[in-house]
Legacy VTK file of the C-alpha trace (Angstrom):
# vtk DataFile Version 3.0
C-alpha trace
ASCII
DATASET POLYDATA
POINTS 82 float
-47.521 -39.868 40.097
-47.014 -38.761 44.068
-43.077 -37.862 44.419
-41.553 -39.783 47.353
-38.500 -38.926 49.244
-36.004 -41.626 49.382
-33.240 -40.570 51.377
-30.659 -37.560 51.536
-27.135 -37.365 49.560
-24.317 -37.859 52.587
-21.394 -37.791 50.658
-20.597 -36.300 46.753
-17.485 -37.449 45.281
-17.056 -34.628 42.672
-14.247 -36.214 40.613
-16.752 -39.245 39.260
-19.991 -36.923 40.035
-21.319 -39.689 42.398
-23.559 -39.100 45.062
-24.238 -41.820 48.005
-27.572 -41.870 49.875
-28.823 -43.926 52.600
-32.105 -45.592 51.298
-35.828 -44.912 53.263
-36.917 -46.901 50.606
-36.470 -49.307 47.569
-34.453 -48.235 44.762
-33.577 -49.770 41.524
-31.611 -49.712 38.078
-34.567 -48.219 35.829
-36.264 -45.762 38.154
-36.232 -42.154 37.589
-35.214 -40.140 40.206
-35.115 -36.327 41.315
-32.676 -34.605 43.259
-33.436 -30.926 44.716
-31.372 -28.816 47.159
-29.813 -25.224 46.815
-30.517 -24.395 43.277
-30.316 -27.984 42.021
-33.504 -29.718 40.832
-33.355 -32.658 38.375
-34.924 -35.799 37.320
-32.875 -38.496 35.658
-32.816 -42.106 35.373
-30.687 -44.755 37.693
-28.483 -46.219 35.051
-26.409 -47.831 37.290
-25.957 -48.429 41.177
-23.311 -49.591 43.438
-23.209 -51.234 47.336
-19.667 -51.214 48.361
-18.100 -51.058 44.916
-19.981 -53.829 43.599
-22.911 -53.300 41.140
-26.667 -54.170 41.993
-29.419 -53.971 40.187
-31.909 -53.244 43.375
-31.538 -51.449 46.946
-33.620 -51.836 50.137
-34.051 -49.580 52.995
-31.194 -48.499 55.158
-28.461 -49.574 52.355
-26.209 -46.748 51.111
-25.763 -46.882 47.326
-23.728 -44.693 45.199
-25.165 -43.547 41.613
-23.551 -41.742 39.091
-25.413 -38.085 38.599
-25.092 -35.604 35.676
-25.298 -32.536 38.072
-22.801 -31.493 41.285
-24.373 -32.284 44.424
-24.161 -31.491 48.033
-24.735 -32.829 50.691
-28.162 -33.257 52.363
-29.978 -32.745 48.979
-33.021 -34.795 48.679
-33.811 -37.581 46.778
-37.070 -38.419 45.978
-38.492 -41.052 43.635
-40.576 -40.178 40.818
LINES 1 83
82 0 1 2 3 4 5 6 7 8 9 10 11 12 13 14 15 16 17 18 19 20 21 22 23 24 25 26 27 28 29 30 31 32 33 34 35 36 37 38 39 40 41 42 43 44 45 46 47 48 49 50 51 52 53 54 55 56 57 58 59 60 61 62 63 64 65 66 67 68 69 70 71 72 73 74 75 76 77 78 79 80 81
């Protein structure tokens, strides 16, 4: 399966190891995702996502969602969906 990019991280919040990206695409609770930048590069799987503190189980394009990551982030990593 073709990669695509879904957006770029634009803020980490280190303390919950959160990132938040703005969408170029649909998202949702299920997919996997990978996120590469620096010497990051991993795949994992959207357990959970959040719009404005409040959980949702799908995103569209040009919403910002935060998702819980196992790895620190920075920003402008990419996101792309596997």
């Amino acid at each position: 399966m073709v990669e695509k990019e879904i957006g770029r991280v634009f803020d980490f919040f280190e303390r919950v190891n959160v990132i938040a990206i703005e969408l170029t695409d649909t998202l949702k609770v299920g997919d996997t995702i990978r996120i590469v930048g620096g010497e990051t590069d991993f795949k994992q799987v959207v357990d959970s996502m959040q719009i404005e503190g409040k959980n949702v189980s799908s995103a569209k394009k040009g919403q910002s969602v935060g998702i819980k990551v196992s790895q620190k982030c920075h920003k402008d990593y990419r996101v792309y969906k596997v």
